[in-house]
C-alpha positions in Angstrom: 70.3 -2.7 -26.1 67.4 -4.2 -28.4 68.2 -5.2 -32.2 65.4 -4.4 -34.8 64.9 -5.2 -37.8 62.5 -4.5 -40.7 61.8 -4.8 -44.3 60.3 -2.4 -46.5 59.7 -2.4 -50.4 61.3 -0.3 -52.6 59.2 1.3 -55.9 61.1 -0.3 -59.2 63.7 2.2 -60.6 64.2 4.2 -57.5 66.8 2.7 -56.2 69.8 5.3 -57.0 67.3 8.0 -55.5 66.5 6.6 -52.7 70.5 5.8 -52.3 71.0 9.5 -53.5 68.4 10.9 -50.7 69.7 8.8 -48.1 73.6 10.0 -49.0 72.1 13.2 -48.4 70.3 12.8 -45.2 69.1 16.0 -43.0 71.3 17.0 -40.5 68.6 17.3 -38.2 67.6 13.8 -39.1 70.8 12.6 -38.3 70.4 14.1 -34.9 67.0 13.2 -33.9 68.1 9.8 -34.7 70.4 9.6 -32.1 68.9 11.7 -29.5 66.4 8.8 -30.1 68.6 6.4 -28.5 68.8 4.5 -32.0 72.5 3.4 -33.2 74.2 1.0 -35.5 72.0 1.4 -38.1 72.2 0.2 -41.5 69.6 -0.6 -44.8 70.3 -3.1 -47.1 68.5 -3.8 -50.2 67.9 -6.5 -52.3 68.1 -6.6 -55.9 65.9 -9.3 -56.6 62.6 -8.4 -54.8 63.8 -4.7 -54.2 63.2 -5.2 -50.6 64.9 -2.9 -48.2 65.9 -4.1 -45.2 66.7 -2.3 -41.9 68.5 -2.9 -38.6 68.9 -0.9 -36.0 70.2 -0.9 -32.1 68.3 0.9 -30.0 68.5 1.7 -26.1 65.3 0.1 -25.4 61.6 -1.1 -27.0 60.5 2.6 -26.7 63.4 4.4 -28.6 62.1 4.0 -32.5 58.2 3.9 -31.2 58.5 7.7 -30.0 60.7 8.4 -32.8 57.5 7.7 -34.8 55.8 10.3 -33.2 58.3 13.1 -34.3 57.2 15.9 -37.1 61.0 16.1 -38.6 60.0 11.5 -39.0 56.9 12.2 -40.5 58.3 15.4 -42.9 60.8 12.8 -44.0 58.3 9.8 -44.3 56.2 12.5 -47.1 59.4 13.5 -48.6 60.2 9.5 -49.4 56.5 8.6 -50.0 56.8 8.8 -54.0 59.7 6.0 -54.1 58.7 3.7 -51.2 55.5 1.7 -50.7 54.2 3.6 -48.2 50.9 3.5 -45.4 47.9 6.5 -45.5 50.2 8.6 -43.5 52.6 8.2 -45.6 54.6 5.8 -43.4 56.8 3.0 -45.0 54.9 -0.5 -45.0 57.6 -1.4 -42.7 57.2 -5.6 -41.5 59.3 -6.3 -38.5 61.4 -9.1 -38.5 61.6 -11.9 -35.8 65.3 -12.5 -34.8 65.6 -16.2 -35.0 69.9 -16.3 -34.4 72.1 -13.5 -32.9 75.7 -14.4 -32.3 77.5 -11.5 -30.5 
């Protein structure tokens, strides 16, 4: 099992709709996710820089990179694009985070 970790930024005043889209999260999203290999996964968000940040276990290093490759991902990645600071393919800027302490 590998722990990731990113951050994101969150557009100012889109914070109950992105809560609101993520409390309503596809079905098939929900699946894919897991068929992914991707588990205990949480986002957090800060209030003060309206970062979001993610973590995530998955099975391996390949699990979320061919998740990335998925239509349903990208469909999702456009239907978030308008309340996320997002990449030319509509992608989250997403900056991974070095894990500098783990205690398990």
């Amino acid at each position: 099992m590998v722990r990731k970790a990113y951050k994101m930024k969150l557009i100012e005043g889109n914070e109950k709709e992105y809560q609101k889209r993520h409390a309503e999260i596809w079905p098939e999203m929900i699946k894919m996710i897991k068929e992914d290999g991707i588990s205990n996964y949480s986002i957090f968000w800060d209030r003060e820089t309206n970062y979001l940040f993610s973590y995530m276990e998955v099975e391996d290093d390949r699990s979320d990179k061919a998740m990335a490759a998925n239509n349903l991902r990208n469909k999702w990645w456009a239907y978030m694009k308008d309340i996320m600071v997002t990449n030319a393919d509509n992608s989250p800027v997403s900056i991974g985070l070095e894990e500098m302490f783990h205690l398990g």
